[in-house]
Steps between C-alpha positions, in 0.01 A plus 500: 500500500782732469883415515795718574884449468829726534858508428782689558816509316811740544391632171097552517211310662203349300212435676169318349149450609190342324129468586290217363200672250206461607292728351514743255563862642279722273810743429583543103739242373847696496700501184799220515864671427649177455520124542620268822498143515265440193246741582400850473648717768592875633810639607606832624718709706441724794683643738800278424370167470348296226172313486407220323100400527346267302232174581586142447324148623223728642709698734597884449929589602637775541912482540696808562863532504690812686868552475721627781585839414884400402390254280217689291679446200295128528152703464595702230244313269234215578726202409572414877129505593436291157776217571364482832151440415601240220709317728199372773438205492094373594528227788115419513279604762133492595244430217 
């Protein structure tokens, strides 16, 4: 199963989308640069927008967050994309 959700602000849209794990995908584990929501996790920057991927309950997310071009000041650094991912709340779902 794979969600997907978007929103748009004046200031910069964050979008997420997970993917239930299923299996394991054979690729080398990736080095964590940090720490969401309990767990390891890693977060970047490219093209101007931040990325915050890490697994939790069995699912993989990735969130992004782009600002609008007059408000890039807000992506300066990865605490947007953080807050965001620390304020989600899990609602349950499918077993």
């Amino acid at each position: 199963h794979s969600y997907y959700a978007s929103a748009t602000t004046g200031a910069f849209r964050v979008t997420i989308w997970g993917q239930s794990i299923v299996h394991d995908s054979g690729l080398p584990e990736t080095t964590p640069t940090g720490q969401i929501r309990g767990v390891p996790a890693i977060i970047f920057s490219s093209e101007g927008r931040w990325m915050v991927s890490w697994n939790e309950l069995r699912v993989g997310y990735l969130l992004t967050v782009t600002c609008r071009k007059d408000h890039v000041v807000l992506c300066q650094d990865d605490q947007l994309a953080r807050q965001m991912a620390e304020k989600l709340v899990y609602v349950g779902g499918g077993q």
